[in-house]
C-alpha positions as CSV (number, residue, x, y, z in Angstrom):
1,X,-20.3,-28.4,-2.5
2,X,-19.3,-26.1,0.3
3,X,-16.1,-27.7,2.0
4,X,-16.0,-26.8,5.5
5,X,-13.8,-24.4,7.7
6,X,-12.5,-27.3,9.8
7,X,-10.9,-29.1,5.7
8,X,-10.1,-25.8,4.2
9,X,-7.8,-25.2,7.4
10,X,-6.2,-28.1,7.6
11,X,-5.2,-27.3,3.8
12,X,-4.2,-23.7,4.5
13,X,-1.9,-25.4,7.2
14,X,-0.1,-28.1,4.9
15,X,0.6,-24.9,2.4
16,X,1.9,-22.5,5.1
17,X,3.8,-26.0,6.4
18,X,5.2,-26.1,3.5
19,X,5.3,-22.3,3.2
20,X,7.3,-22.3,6.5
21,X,10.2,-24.7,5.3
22,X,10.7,-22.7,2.0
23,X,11.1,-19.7,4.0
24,X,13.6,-21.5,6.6
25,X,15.5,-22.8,3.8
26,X,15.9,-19.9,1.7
27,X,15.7,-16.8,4.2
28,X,18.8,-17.5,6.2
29,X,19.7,-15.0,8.9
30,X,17.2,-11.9,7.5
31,X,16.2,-9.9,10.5
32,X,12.9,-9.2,11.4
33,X,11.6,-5.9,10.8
34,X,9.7,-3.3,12.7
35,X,5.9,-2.8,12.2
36,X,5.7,-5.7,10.4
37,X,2.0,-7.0,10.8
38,X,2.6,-10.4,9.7
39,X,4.2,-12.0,12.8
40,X,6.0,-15.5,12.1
41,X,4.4,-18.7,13.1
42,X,6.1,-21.6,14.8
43,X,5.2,-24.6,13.8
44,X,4.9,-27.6,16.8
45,X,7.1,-30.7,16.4
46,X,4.8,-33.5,16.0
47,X,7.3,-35.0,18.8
48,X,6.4,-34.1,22.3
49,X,9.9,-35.1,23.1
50,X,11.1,-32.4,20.5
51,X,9.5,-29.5,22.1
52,X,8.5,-28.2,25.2
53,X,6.5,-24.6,23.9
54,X,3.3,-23.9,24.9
55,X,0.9,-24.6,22.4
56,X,0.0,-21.3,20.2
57,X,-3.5,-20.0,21.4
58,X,-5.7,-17.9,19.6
59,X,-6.0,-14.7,20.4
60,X,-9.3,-13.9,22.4
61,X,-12.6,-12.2,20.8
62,X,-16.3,-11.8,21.9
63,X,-18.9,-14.9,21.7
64,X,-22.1,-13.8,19.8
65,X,-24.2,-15.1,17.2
66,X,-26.4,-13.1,15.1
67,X,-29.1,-15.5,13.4
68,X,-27.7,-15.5,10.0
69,X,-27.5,-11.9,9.4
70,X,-26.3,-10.6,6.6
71,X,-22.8,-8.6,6.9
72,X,-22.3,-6.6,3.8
73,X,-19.7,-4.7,2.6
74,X,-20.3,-1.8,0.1
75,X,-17.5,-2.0,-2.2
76,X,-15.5,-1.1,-5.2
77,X,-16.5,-3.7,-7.9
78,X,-13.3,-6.3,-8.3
79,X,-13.7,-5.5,-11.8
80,X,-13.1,-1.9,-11.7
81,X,-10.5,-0.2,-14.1
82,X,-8.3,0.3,-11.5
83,X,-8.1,-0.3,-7.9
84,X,-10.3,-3.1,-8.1
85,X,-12.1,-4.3,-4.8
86,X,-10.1,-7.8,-4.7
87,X,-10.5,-11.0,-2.3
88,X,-13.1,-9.7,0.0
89,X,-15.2,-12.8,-1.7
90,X,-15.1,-16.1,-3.3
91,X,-17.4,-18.4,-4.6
92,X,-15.2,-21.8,-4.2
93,X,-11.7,-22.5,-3.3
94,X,-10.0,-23.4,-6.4
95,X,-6.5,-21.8,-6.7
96,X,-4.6,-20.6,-3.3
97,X,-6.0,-17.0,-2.8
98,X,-9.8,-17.9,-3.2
99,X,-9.0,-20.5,-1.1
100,X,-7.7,-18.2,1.6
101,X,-10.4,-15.8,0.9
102,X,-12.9,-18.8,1.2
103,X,-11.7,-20.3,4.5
104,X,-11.0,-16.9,6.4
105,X,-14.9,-15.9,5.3
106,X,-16.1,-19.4,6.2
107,X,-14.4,-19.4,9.2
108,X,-16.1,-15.3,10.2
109,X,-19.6,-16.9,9.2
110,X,-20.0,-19.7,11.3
111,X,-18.4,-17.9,14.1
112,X,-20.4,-14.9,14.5
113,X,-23.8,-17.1,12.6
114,X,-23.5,-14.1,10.1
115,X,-23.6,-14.3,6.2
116,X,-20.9,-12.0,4.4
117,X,-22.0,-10.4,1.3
118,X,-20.5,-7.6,-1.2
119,X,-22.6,-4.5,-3.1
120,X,-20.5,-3.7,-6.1
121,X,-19.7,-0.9,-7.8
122,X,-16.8,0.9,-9.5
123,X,-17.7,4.4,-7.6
124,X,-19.4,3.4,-4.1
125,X,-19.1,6.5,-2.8
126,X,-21.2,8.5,-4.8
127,X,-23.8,6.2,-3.4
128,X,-22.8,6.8,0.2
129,X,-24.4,10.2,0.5
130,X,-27.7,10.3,-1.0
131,X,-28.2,6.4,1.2
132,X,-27.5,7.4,4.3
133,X,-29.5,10.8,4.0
134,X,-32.3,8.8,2.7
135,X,-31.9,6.4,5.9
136,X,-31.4,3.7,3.4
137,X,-28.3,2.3,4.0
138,X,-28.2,-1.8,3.9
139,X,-24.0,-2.0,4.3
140,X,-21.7,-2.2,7.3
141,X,-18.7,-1.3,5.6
142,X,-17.5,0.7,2.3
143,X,-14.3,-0.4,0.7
144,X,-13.2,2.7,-1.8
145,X,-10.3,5.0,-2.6
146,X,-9.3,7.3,0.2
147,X,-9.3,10.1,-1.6
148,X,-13.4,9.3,-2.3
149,X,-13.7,8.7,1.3
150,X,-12.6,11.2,3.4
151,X,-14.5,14.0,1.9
152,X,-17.6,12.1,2.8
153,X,-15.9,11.9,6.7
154,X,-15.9,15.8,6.2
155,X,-20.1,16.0,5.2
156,X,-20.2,13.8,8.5
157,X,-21.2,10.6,6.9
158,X,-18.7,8.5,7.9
159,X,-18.4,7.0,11.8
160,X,-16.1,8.0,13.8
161,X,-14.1,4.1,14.1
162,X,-12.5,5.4,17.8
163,X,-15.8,5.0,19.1
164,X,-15.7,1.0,18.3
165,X,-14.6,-1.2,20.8
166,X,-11.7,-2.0,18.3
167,X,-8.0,-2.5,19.5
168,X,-6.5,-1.1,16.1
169,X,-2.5,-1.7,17.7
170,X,-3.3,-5.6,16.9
171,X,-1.0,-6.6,14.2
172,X,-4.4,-7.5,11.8
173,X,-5.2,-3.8,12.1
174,X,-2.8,-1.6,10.6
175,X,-1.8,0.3,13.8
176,X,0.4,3.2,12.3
177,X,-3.0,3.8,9.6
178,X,-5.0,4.3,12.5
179,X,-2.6,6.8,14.2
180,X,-1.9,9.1,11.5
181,X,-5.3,8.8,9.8
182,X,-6.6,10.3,13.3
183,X,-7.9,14.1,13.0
184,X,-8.6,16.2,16.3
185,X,-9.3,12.5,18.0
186,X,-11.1,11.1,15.4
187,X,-10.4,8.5,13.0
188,X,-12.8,8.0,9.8
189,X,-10.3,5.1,7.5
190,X,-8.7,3.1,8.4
191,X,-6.2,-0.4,6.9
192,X,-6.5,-4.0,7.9
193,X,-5.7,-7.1,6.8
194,X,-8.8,-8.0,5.3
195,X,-8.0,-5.7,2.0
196,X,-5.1,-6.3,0.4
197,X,-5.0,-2.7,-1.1
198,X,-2.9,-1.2,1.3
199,X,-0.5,-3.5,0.2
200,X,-1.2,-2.7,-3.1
201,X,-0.9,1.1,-2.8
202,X,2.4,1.6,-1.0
203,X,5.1,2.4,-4.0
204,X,8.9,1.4,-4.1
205,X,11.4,0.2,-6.5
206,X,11.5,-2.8,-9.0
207,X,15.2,-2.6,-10.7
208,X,16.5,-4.8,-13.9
209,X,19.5,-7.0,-12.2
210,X,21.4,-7.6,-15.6
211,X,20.9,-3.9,-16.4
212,X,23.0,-3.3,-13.1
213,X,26.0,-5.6,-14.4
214,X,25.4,-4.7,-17.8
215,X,26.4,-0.6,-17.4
216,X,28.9,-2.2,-14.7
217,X,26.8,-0.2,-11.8
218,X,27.2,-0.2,-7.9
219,X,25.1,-3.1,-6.2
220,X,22.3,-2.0,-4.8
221,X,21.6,-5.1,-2.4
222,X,25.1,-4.2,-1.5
223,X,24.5,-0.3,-0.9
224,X,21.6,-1.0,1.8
225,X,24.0,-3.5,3.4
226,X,26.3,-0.3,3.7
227,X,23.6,1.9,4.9
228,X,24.5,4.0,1.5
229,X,21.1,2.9,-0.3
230,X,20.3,7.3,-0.3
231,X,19.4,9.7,-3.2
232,X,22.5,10.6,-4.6
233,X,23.6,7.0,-5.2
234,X,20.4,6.2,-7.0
235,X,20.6,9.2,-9.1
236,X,24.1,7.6,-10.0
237,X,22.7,4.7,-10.8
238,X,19.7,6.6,-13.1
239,X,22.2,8.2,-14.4
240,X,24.3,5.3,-16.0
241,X,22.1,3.7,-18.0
242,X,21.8,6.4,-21.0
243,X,21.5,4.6,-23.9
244,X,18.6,6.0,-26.5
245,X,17.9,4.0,-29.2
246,X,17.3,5.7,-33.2
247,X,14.5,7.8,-33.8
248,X,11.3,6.5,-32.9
249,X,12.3,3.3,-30.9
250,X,12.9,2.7,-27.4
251,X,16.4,2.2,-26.2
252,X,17.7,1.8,-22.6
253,X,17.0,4.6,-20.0
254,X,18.0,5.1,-16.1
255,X,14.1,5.2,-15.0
256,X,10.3,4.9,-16.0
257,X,9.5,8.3,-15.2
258,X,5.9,9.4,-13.8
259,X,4.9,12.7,-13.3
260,X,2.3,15.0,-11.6
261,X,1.2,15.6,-8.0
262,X,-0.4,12.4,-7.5
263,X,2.2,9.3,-7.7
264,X,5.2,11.6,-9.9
265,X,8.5,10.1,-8.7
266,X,9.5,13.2,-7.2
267,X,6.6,13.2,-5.0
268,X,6.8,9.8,-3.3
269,X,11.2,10.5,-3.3
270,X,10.6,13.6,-1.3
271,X,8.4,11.4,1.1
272,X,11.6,8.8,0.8
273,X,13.9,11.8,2.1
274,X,12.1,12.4,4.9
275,X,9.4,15.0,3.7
276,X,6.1,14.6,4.6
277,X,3.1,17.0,3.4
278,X,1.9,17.6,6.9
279,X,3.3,17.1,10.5
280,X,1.5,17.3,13.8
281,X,2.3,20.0,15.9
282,X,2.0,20.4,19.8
283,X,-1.7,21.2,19.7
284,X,-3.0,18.5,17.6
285,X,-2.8,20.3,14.5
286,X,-0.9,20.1,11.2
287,X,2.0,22.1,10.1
288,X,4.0,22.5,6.6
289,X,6.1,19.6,6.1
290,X,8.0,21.7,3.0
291,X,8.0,25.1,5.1
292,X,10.0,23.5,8.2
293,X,12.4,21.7,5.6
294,X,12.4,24.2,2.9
295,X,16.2,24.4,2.0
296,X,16.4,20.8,2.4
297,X,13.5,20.4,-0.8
298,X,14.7,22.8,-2.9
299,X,18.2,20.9,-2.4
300,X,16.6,17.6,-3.3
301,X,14.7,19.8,-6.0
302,X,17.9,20.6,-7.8
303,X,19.3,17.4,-7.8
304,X,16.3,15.7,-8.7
305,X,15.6,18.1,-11.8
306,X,19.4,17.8,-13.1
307,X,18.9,14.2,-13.4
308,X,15.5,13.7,-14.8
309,X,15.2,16.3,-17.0
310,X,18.8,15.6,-19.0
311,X,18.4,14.4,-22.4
312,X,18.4,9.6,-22.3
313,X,18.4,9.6,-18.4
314,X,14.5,8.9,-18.0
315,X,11.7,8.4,-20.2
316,X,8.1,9.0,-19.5
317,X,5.1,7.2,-19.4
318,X,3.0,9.1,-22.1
319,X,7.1,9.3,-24.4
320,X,6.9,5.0,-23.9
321,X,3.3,5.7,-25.9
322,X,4.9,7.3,-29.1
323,X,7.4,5.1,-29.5
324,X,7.1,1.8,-31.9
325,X,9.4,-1.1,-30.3
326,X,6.6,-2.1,-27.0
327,X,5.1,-5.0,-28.5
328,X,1.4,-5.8,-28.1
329,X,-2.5,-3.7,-26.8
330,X,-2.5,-2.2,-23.9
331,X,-5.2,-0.1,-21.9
332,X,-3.2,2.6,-20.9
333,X,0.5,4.5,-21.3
334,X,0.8,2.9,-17.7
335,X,0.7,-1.2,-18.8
336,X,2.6,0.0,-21.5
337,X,5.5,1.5,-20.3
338,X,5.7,-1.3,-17.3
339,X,5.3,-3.9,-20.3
340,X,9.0,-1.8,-21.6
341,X,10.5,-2.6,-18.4
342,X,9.6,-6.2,-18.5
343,X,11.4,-6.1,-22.2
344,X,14.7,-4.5,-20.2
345,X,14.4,-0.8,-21.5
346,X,14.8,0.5,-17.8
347,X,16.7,0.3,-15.3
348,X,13.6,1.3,-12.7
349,X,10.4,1.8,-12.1
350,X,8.3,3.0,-9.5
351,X,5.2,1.2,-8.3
352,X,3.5,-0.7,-6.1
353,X,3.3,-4.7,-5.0
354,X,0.2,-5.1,-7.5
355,X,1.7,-4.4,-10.6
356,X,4.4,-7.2,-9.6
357,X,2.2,-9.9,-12.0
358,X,3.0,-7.7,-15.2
359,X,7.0,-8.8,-14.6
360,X,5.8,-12.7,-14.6
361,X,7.1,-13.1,-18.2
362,X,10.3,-11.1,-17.8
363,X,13.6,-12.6,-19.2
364,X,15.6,-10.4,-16.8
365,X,16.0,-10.9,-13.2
366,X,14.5,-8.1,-11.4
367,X,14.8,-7.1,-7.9
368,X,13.4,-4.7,-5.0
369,X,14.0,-1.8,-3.0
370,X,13.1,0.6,-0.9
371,X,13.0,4.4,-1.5
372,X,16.0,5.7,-1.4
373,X,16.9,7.5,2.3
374,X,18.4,11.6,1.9
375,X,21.6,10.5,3.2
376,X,23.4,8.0,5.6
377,X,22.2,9.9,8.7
378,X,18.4,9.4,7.9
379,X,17.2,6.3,10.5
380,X,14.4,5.1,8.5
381,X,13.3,4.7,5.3
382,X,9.6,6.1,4.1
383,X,6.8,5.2,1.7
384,X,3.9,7.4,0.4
385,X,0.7,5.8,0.3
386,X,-0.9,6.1,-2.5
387,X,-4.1,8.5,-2.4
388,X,-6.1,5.9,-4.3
389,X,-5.4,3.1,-2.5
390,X,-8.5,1.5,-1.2
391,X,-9.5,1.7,2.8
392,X,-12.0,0.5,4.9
393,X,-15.0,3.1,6.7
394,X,-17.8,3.0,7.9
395,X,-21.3,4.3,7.2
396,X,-22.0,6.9,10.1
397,X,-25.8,5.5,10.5
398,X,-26.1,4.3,14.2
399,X,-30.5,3.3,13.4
400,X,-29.2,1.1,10.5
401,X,-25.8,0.0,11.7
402,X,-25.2,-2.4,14.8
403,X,-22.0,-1.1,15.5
404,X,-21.1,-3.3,18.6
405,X,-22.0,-6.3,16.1
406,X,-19.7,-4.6,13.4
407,X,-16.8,-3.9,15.7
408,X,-17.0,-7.6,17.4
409,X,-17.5,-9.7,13.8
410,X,-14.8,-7.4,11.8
411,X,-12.0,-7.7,14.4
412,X,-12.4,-11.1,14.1
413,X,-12.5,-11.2,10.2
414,X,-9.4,-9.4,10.4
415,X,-7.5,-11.7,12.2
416,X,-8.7,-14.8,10.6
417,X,-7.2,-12.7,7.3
418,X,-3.9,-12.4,9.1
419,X,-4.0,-16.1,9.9
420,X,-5.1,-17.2,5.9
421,X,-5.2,-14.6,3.3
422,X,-2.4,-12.5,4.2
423,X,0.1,-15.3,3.9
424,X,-1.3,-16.5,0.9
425,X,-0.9,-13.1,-0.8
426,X,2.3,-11.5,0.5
427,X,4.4,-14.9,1.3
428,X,3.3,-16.7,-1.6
429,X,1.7,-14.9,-4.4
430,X,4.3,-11.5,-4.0
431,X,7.4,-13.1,-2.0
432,X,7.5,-16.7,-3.9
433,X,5.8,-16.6,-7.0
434,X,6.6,-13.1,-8.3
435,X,9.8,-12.2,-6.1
436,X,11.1,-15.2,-5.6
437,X,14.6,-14.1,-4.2
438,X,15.4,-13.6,-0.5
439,X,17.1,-10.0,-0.2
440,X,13.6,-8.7,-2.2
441,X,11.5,-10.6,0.2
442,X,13.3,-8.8,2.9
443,X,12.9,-5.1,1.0
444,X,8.9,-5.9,0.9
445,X,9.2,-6.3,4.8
446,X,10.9,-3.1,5.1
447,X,8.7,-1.2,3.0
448,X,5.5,-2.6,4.6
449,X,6.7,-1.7,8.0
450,X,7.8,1.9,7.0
451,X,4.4,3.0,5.1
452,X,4.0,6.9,5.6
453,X,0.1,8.4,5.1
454,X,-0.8,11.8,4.7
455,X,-4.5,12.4,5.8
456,X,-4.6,16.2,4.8
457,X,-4.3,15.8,1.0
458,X,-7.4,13.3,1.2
459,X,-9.5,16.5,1.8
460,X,-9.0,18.7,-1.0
461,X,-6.4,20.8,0.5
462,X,-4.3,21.2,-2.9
463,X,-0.6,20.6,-0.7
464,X,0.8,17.9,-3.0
465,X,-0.7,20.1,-6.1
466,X,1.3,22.8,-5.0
467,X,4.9,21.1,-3.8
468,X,4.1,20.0,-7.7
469,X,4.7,23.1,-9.0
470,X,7.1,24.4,-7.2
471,X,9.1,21.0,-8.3
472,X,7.9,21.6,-11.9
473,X,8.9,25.4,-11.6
474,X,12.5,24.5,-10.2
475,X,12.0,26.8,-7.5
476,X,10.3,26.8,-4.2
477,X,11.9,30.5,-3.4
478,X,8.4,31.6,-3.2
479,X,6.5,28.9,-1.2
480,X,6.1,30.7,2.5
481,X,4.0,33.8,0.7
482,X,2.1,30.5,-1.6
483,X,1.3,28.9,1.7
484,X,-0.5,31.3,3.7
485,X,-3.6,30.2,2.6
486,X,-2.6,26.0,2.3
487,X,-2.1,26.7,6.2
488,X,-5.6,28.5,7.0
489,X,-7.0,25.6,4.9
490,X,-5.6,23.0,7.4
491,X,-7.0,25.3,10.2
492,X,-10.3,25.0,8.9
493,X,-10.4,21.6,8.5
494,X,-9.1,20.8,12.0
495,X,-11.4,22.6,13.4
496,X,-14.4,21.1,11.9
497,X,-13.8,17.9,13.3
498,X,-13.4,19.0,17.0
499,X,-15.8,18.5,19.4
C-alpha cells in the first residue's frame, strides 16, 4: 500500500528529531562551514512559552498541476558497474534512504499532479544523440557521468540550463557547480541535491587511527587545529609507516597509491595545493592553471615523486592485486586494495564518501580529512571532482521538452531532497552510521563546501593527460612549448559556445 506524503513526513521528522539531538549531543562547539548546502534546522519547542521564533516557512515555488504527466528521467541504471544512478526511485519505504527517496518523490508528485519515472541504462548517453536527432526524445532529464555529457553540450544537444527560470544560488542547487560549470554564459551540467553523486565523486582522505599511534605519528585532527594540516606534513606522515612485509604478502605502507590522469593521487593533491587545470581570465576565457604556477608544480612534483616512488612508502592498486594476504573475491584491483586498508595495511587512502560502506567491517578506527593545503598560508582547502561523477542535463529539445514545467517541478524536487533525502544520506548513512565520530563529520562539511570542478577536461582537451606526464616524467621544464596547442584547444572551444 502507498503510504501517504502527509505519514511518511511525519516519520522523516521523528528521525531528523532524533537526528537533531544526536547531533547536539555529540557535535559540541563545531563551527559551521562555508558553502555548506545543508543548512541546519531548528526544531520548535512544543512549549509556546519556550520559544518565541517564527515558525519555519517553506520556501516559495510556482502553483501548477500538470494532469498526471509523466516526468522522466533518463538515467544511468542503479545497477551499473560503477557510478550507479542511485535513489532517484523507490518502490516502498522500507529502510531510511528509500524512505527519504519515497517521501521527497511522493511529496514532488502530488504537488505538481506529475508522475516521476526513470529510463535505465548503464550508458544513457549514447542514446542521447541519435533520440533527439530523431525527435524522439520521451525524458526531461539525463543523469550520466560528466565526462559523457559535456561532449554532447559541444554537438549542441544539451539545453542551455541559464535559460530556466531556475535560481541555482539556493542551497538545493549546488551554486559553486553552476558557476564554474558556466562556458562563455552558458551552463549545460549542473549538481543538485536530488543525486547524491556529487557527493559521491568529490575525493579526500580516510586514515587508520591506530596506525597513527602505532608508528607514534603527529595527530592529524590536531595538525588542522594548528592550521599545519599541508603537504609536507602528510608526506611525513606517508612516510612513517614503512613496513613491507616478506616476499609476496602485504605488509604496512604510508598510502594506497592510485595512479594516472584521471583520479592518480597526484592529480587531485595538486588541486589540494591550489592548482587548478584551468582558470578564467578577464575576458571569459580559460588560462593554464600549471603555466601561471609552474615553479610552484614542479616544486610539489619533486616532493611528491621522492616520496611515492621510494621503495615501502606506498603501494599501488594493481601491486595490492599480486600479493596473497587480501582475503576474499573481488571485482576489481580497486575493492581489493580498499578491502587491504579495511585489514590495516595503509595508513591512507584516497577516495570518495561512496566507498565509505567497504570500511563498515573494519577493526581499526578510521578517520577523515581533507586534502592537504601547500602550506600554512593557503586560505582554503580544495577538492577535485571526479570526471565520472554523475550530473544532471538536460535534453536541448524545446517541441518535446516543457521547459517552464521542467524548471518549475525540478526546483521543487530539489528542495524537497534537501529537506528528506539529503539528511538521510550525509547525516545519517555517511556522518552516523559509517563516520560516526564528530571531528570526521566536521572534515565531510569542509570538504563538501570546498568542491573545486574543472569544466575544460570534460571536453576532450587532454590537460589533466598531459600535467600526467609531466608528473610521471619528473619534469615539467618543457610544458610552455607542450602547451601551445592545449591553449588553442581552449580557444576553440570557447568560442564555439559564444553567441
Amino acid at each position: 500500500m502507498k503510504l501517504s506524503a502527509k505519514v511518511l513526513s511525519a516519520l522523516m521528522a521523528l528521525a531528523m528529531s532524533v537526528l537533531c539531538v544526536f547531533q547536539l549531543v555529540s557535535c559540541g562547539n563545531g563551527t559551521e562551514q562555508p558553502g555548506d548546502t545543508t543548512p541546519a534546522v531548528t526544531l520548535p519547542s512544543n512549549d509556546p512559552a519556550e520559544s518565541t521564533d517564527p515558525p519555519v516557512t517553506e520556501p516559495v515555488f510556482k502553483e501548477a498541476n500538470y494532469g498526471g504527466a509523466d516526468f522522466t528521467v533518463f538515467m544511468r541504471s542503479a545497477t551499473a558497474s560503477s557510478y550507479p544512478g542511485l535513489y532517484i526511485l523507490t518502490e516502498e519505504p522500507s529502510e531510511i534512504m528509500s524512505s527519504a527517496v519515497f517521501t521527497r518523490n511522493d511529496l514532488t508528485e502530488e504537488r505538481y499532479g506529475i508522475k516521476i519515472n526513470g529510463r535505465q541504462d548503464d550508458n544513457p548517453y549514447s542514446f542521447i544523440e541519435t533520440s533527439i536527432k530523431g525527435g524522439a526524445v520521451d525524458f526531461d532529464w539525463i543523469l550520466d557521468r560528466r565526462l559523457n555529457l559535456a561532449p554532447l553540450a559541444n554537438k549542441g544537444l544539451l539545453y542551455n540550463l541559464n535559460d530556466l527560470d531556475i535560481d541555482f544560488t539556493n542551497p538545493w542547487w549546488d551554486k559553486n557547480s553552476a558557476e564554474q560549470y558556466e562556458i562563455a554564459g552558458k551552463l549545460f551540467i549542473v549538481a543538485n541535491d536530488i543525486s547524491i553523486g556529487n557527493l559521491a565523486g568529490v575525493r579526500f582522505f580516510f586514515f587508520n587511527k591506530n596506525l597513527v599511534e602505532t608508528y607514534h605519528l603527529e595527530d592529524p585532527y590536531q595538525l588542522m587545529k594548528d592550521n599545519n594540516w599541508v603537504l609536507d606534513e602528510f608526506l611525513k606522515m606517508v612516510q612513517g609507516v614503512n613496513d613491507p612485509g616478506p616476499d609476496g604478502t602485504l605488509g604496512t605502507y604510508g598510502l594506497l597509491r592510485e595512479t594516472g590522469a584521471s583520479n592518480g593521487n597526484h592529480m587531485h593533491l595538486l588541486t589540494g595545493c591550489g592548482i587548478y587545470q584551468t582558470q578564467r581570465d578577464a575576458e571569459g576565457g580559460f588560462v593554464l592553471g600549471v603555466s601561471e604556477n609552474l615553479d610552484k608544480v614542479q616544486t610539489i612534483t619533486d616532493k611528491l615523486r621522492a616520496v611515492f616512488e621510494a621503495p615501502g612508502n606506498t603501494l599501488t592498486y594493481s601491486e595490492t592485486n599480486k600479493l596473497s594476504t587480501v582475503s576474499g573475491t573481488y571485482k576489481n584491483d580497486y575493492d581489493r586494495g580498499r578491502a587491504s586498508f579495511a585489514e590495516g595495511h595503509f595508513l591512507f587512502v584516497q577516495n570518495g564518501m561512496n566507498i565509505a560502506n567497504q570500511f563498515a567491517e573494519m577493526a581499526d578506527d578510521y578517520g577523515v580529512l581533507p586534502n592537504p593545503k601547500y602550506n600554512s598560508d593557503q586560505e582554503n582547502y580544495a577538492h577535485k571532482m571526479d570526471k565520472y561523477a554523475l550530473i544532471w542535463g538536460m535534453p536541448n529539445a524545446p517541441d518535446a521538452v516543457d521547459t517552464e514545467r521542467v524548471a518549475t517541478v525540478t526546483d521543487f524536487w530539489a528542495y524537497q531532497s534537501m529537506v528528506h533525502v539529503m539528511p538521510a544520506y550525509y547525516d545519517i548513512t555517511i556522518k552516523t552510521k559509517r563516520v560516526n565520530e564528530v571531528t570526521a563529520s566536521e572534515n565531510l562539511d569542509i570538504i563538501k563546501a570546498t568542491i573545486v570542478y574543472e569544466p575544460i577536461e570534460l571536453f576532450g582537451i587532454q590537460i589533466a593527460e598531459m600535467i600526467n606526464t609531466c608528473y610521471t616524467a619528473g619534469t615539467f621544464g618543457g610544458w610552455n612549448n607542450q602547451s601551445k596547442m592545449l591553449t588553442k584547444n581552449i580557444g576553440t572551444l570557447v568560442d564555439s559556445f559564444r553567441d
